[in-house]
N, C-alpha and C positions, 0 to 999 in steps of 0.2 A: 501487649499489642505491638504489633510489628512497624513502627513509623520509620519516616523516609529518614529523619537524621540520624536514625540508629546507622542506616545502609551506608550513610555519610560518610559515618566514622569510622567506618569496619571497613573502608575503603584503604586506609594507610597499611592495612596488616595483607590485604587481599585475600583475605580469607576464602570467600568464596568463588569458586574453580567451573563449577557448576555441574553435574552429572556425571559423564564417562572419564576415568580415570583410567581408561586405557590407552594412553598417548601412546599412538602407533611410533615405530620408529621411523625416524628421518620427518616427523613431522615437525610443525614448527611451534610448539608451543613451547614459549620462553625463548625462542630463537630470532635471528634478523628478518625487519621487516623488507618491502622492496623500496629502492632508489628509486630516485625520477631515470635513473641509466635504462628502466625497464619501457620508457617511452609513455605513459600514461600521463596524459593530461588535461586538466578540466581549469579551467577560467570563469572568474564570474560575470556574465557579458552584461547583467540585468539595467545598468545606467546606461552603456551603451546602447543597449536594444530598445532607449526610452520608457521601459519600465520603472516604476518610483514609486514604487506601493509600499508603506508601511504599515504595519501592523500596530494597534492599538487596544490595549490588555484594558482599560480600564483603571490600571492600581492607581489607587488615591493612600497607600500605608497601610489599610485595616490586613492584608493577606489575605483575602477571601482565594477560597481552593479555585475556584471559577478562572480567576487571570491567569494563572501559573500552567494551564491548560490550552488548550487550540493552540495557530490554527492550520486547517489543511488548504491544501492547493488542487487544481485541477488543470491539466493538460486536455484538452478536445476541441476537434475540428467540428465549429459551430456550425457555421456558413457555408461545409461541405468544398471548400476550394483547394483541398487538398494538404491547408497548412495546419497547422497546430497552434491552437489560438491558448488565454490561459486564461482561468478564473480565480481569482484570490480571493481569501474569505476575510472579514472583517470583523473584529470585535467591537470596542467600542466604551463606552461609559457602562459602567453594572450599575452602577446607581443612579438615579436624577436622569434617568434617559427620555427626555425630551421630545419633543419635533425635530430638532436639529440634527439627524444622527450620522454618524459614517455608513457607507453602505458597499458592500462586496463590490468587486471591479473586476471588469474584463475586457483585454487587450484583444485585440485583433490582429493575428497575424502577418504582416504585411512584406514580409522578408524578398528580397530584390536580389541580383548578381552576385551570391552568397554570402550579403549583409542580412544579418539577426534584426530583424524590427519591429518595435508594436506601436498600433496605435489604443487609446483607451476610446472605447466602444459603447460606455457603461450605460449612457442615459441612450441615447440611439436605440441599444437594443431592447430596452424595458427593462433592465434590470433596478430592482429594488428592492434589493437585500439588505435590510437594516435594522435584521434581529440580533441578537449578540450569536456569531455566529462560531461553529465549531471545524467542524464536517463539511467533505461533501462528495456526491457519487452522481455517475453519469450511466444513462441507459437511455434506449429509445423506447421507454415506456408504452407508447400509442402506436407503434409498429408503423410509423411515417416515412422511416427512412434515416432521421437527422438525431442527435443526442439532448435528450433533455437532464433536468439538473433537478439533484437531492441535495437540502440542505439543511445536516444535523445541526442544529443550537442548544444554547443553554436558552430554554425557553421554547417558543412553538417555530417545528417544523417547516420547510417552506418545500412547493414544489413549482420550479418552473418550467411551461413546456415549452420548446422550440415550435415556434411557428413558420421555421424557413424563410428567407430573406434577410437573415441577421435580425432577427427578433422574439424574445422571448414575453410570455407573459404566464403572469403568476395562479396555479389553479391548486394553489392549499386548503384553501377553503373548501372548494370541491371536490379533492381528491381524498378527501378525509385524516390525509396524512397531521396535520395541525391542531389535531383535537389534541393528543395527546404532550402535556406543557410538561417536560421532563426536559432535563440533561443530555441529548443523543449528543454522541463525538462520531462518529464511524457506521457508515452503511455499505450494504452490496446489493446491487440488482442484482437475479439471479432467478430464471425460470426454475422453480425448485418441484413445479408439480405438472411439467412437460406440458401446459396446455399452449405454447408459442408466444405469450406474455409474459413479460420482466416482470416478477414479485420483489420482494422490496425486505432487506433486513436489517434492522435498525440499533446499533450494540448502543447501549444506555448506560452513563455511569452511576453515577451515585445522588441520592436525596439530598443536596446542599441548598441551603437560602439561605440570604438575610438574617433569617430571625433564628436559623439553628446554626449561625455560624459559630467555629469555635476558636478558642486562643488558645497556641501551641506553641511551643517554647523548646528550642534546642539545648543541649547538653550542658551551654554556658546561661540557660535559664532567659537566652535574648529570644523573641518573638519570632516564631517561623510559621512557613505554610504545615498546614498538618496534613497526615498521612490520608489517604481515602477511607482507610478505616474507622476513621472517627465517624463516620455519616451512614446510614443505612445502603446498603444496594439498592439499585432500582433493577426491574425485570426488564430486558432486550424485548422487543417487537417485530414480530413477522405478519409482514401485511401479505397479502393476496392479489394480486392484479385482475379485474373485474373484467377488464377490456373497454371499459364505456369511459375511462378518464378516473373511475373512482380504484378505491385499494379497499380492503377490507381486514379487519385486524381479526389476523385468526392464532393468534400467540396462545391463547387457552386450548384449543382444539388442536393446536399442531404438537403441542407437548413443549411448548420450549418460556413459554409463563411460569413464574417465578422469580423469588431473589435469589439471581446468583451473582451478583455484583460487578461491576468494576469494570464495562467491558471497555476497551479501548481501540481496538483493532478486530477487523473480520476479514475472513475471506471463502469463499465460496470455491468448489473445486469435488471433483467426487474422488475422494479418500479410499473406500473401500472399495475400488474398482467394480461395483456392483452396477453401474450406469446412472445410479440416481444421483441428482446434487445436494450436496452438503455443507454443512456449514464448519468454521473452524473460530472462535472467539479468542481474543487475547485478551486476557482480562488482567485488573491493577487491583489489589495484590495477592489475590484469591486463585482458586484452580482453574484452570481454561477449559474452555468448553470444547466440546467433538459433538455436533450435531449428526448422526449418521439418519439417514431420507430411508423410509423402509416402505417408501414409492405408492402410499396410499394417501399419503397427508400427515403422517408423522414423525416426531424428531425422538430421538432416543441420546441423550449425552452420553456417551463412553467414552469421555478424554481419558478418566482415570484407565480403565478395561485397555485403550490401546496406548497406552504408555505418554500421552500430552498434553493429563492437564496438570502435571508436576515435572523440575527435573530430573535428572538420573539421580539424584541423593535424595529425592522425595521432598524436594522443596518447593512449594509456591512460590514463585515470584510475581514482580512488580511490571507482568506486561505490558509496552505499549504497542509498538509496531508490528507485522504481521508478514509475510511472504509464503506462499506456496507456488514450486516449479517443483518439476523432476530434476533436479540438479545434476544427479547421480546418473541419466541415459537408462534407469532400470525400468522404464516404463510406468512405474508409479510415480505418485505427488508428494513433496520433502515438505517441512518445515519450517521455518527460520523465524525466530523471536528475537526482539530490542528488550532489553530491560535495565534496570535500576543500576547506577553505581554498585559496584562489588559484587554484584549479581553473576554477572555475565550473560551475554548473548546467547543464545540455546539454538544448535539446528536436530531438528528430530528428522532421522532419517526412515524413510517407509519402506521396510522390511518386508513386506508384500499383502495385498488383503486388508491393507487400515490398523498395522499393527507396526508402532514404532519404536526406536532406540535412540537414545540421548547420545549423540556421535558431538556433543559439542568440543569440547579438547581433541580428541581424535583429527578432526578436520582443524583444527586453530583459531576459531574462531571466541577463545573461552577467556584465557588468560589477555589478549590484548584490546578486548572490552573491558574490564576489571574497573576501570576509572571513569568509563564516562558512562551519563544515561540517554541510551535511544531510544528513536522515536519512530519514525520513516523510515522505511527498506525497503527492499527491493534484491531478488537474483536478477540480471541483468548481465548483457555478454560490453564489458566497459572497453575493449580493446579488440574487438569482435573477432579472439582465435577458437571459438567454439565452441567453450564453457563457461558459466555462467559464474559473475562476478558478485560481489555482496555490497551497498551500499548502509550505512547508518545515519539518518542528520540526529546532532546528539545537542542536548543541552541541561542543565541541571535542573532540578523542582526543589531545590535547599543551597542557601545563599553557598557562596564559596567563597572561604575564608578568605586568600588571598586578592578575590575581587570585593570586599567587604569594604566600606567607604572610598573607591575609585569608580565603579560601576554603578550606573544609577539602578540596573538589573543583573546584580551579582548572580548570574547564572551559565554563562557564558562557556560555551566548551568545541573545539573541532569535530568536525566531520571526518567519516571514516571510510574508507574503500579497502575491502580483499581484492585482490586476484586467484581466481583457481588455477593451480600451477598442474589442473591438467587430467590430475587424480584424484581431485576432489577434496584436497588441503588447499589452504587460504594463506595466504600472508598479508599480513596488512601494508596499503603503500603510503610509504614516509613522506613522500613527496608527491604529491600527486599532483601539481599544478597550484598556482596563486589561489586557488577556489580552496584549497584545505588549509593553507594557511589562514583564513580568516576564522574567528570569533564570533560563535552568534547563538543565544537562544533556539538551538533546531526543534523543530515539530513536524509541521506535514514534510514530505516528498513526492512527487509527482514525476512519472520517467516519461519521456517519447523523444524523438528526432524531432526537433524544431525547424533546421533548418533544411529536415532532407537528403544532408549528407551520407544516411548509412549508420551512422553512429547515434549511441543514446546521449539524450540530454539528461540533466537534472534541474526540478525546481525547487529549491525550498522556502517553506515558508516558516519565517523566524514568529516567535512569540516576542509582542511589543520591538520589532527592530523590521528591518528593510528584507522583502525579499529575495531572494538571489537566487541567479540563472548561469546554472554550473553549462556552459557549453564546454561538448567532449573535443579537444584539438589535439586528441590520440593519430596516433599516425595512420595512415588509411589500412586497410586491408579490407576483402572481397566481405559482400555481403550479399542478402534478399531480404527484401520485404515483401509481408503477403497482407493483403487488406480485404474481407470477406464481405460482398453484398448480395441483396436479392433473398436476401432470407428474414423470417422475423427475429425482433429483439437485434438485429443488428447481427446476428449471430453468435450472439454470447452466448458461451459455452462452449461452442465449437474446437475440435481438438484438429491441430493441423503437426503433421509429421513432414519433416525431410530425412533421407538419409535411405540408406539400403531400403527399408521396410518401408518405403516411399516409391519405391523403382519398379516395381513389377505383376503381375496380376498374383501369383500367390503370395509374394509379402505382402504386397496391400490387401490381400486378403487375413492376413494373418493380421494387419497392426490395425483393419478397422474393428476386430474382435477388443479392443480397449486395451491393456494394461499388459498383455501378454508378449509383444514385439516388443525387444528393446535390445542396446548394445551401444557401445561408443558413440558410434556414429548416424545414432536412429535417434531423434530430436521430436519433443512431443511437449508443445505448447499449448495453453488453453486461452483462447480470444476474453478474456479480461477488463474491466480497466480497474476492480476494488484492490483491496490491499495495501500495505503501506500502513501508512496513521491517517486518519480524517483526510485521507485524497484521494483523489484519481487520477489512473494511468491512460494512457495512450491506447485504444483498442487493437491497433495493426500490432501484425507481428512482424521482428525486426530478429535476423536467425546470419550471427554471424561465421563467415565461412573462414577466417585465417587465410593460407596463399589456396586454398582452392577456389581458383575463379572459374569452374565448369558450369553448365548448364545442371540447374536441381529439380527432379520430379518431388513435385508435394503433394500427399493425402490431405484429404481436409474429412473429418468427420462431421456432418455439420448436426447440429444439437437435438436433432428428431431421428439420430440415428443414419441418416443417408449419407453413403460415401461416395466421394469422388476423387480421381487421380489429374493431376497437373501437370503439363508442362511433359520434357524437363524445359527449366523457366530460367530466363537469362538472368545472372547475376548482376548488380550494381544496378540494381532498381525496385521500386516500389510495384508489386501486380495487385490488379483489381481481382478480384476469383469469386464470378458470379456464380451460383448457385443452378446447376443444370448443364451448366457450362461446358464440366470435365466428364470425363471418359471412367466409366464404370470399373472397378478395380477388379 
């Protein structure tokens, strides 16, 4: 059996490389990482921004697998005011849990003459989350207009709906989501069966309780958490969105019922450029899942078939985090996994048609993960010169020796940022601002602009420790934002392009055909907010331009297939892009 301290220790030798051993030349594996000389920097604004949220694991000594897990975070504009409000999840007591519990929290945006600020909103808005919570995912379920809220637990589900006005109230009960008393870490809304309704996917870990808990003991025979393999898989859940407030569990009928274990991370995206949406599972420590959508109502797994539910050397690892972008400009959807000390990072690149290759050394990403374990990621453009950047929040799940009697939560490790240098190799940056020098238990991450600026934030949420708000105080360069309304589900799903294949009636004819338009400079986003670990992202798209400050025409596909052309649309701002709005391609 594969346990986490074994990955521990096999961490001094670095064994594990991960997949493609074809390290191009001039790339950087085993090479220098970048200086702060390359101007990238992130600070943690979160005491200033009146943030003071800490996270609370429960652990009373016993090790239950439970605390060593969660939690994520959420970025979304509740209240519709334009700013970027945040939700942090809460854990709490595992055991003896009372009346008196902790309960999830959320700030309100209030940010002023380019001061970062929240205020806590929690009882105001009706919030009453005080399940031990995990997860959690944002969609506009009921097609109102506003984001409501999914929240994976260890224990039962919650759903809360926005009622507009800065108010939410709880319909788990009714929504059927709550019956099912499992483990969820990680969900995605995700219209999977095109009827204009957010369906609902729920990645589920493992069968752990109380009474099957077990004691697990590292190499020196002292008491550790144990591996997830000690505990059975539970089967992930794909609900149905009814339309009437209820979901319906159709995980037997769609194909995707069963043990397959471990899941940790999901994200939603169509892979095989066939137009349906699909799923992609990260799962701990088993094979990952490829849901491919065969547009009737069922799921077919071909991780194995298209090359990602192992790495390039046929290894299972220990997934948590998840990302899917085009990284690569080739007009299809990439990969990017977090995993386990000595693992490595894995990006699977999409070769065309939903068939991938393990490019993890190749791109650099392999060797300077080696030591630490991720959890939260993200592609993201962190210096906005027009390629997408790699984010990891990292933290251990097996004590570390040298924080063994100093740290009351021996698990403690930095955070990590690539840069793409352009070509689609990474270096990692040494320096990246006061935000990487700190120490903390990582788990979720959550990206948007908080402040408006043009530039991505980061939130993380620590396991048992304080949460932190990475503001980006990267040097300016040109940007667009594009924010899609007027359409159902908020427009999730929705593929929006800039760039050549954005500019003209026969490119935009060619890039609304899907996958087939692409090149350097032909940028193709998908409206989002899953992904990561147990979080969610920022639904607007944020398309960094480097010194090109010209006016940019955008294609938007929007998720029933209707295209439209934009603009070209001033840079260094946020556009609304209603649906009907633009000019036929």
């Amino acid at each position: 059996m594969k346990a986490w301290w074994l990955a521990a220790a096999a961490v001094a030798a670095q064994a594990a490389f991960g997949g493609d051993h074809e390290a191009a030349a001039g790339s950087n594996v085993g090479g220098r990482g970048i200086t702060a000389n390359d101007g990238v920097r992130f600070v943690d604004a979160a005491a200033a921004a009146g943030v003071d949220f800490r996270h609370a694991n429960g652990m009373i000594g016993q090790r239950w697998l439970a605390e060593v897990m969660g939690p994520g975070a959420a970025v979304l504009d509740f209240d519709g005011d334009g700013k970027l409000d945040l939700w942090l999840v809460q854990g709490g007591p595992l055991a003896k849990r009372g009346r008196a519990l902790p309960t999830d929290r959320l700030y309100r945006n209030t940010s002023a003459n380019g001061e970062l600020r929240f205020e806590d909103v929690t009882a105001t808005a009706g919030v009453a989350a005080t399940e031990y919570g995990m997860g959690i995912a944002t969609g506009d379920f009921d097609n109102d207009g506003d984001l409501d809220v999914f929240l994976a637990n260890y224990g039962p589900n919650q759903l809360f709906e926005n009622l507009g006005g800065g108010r939410f109230r709880d319909r788990s009960a009714r929504s059927g989501l709550a019956a099912a008393r499992e483990w969820a870490v990680s969900a995605s809304f995700a219209d999977f069966d095109g009827d204009g309704w957010l369906d609902l996917y729920v990645a589920n870990y493992v069968d752990f309780t109380f009474e099957n808990h077990k004691v697990c003991r590292d190499l020196a025979s002292r008491p550790s958490y144990c591996s997830p393999e000690s505990y059975q898989p539970v089967s992930d859940r794909l609900y149905r969105n009814l339309g009437d407030g209820r979901f319906e569990d159709v995980s037997a009928a769609a194909g995707v019922a069963g043990s397959f274990g471990g899941g940790l991370g999901v994200v939603a995206d169509d892979f095989d450029g066939d137009g349906e949406t699909d799923f992609y599972v990260a799962n701990d420590p088993v094979d990952n899942l490829l849901w491919l959508n065969d547009g009737a109502g069922r799921f077919a797994n071909r991780a194995l078939l298209r090359g990602v539910a192992v790495n390039g050397d046929g290894d299972a690892e220990a997934s948590m985090g998840v990302a899917g972008e085009d990284f690569d400009n080739d007009g299809d959807v990439d990969l990017f996994i977090t995993h386990l000390v000595a693992e490595t990072n894995t990006l699977y690149v999409n070769e065309g048609g939903g068939f991938f290759a393990d490019h993890s050394n190749r791109a650099g990403v392999a060797l300077s993960s080696v030591h630490a374990t991720g959890f939260g990621t993200a592609w993201f453009d962190a210096d906005n010169d027009g390629d997408l950047d790699l984010f990891s929040a990292n933290g251990a799940v097996t004590e570390l020796a040298e924080q063994r009697g100093v740290e009351p939560h021996p698990l403690r490790q930095r955070d990590q940022l690539w840069l793409n240098d352009g070509g689609g190799r990474y270096r990692e940056v040494l320096d990246g601002g006061p935000a990487f020098a700190l120490r903390d238990v990582g788990r979720g991450a959550a990206f948007g602009d908080l402040d408006n600026d043009g530039d991505m934030d980061i939130v993380v949420a620590n396991n048992n420790g304080r949460t932190r708000i990475y503001r980006n105080d990267s040097p300016a360069a040109h940007w667009l934002g594009v924010e899609l309304v007027g359409a159902k589900s908020g427009g999730a799903g929705a593929i929006v392009r800039i760039g050549p294949c954005a500019g003209g009636p026969a490119q935009a004819s060619a890039a609304a055909g899907g996958a087939g338009d692409s090149g350097p400079d032909c940028r193709r986003r998908r409206v989002r907010t899953d992904g990561s670990y147990a979080s969610a992202n920022d639904r607007r798209i944020l398309f960094g331009l480097g010194g090109d400050g010209s006016a940019q025409p955008v294609l938007v596909r929007w998720p029933d297939g209707h295209t439209e052309r934009y603009g070209p649309l001033e840079t260094g701002r946020y556009h609304r892009l209603r649906r009907h709005a633009g000019l036929p391609p």
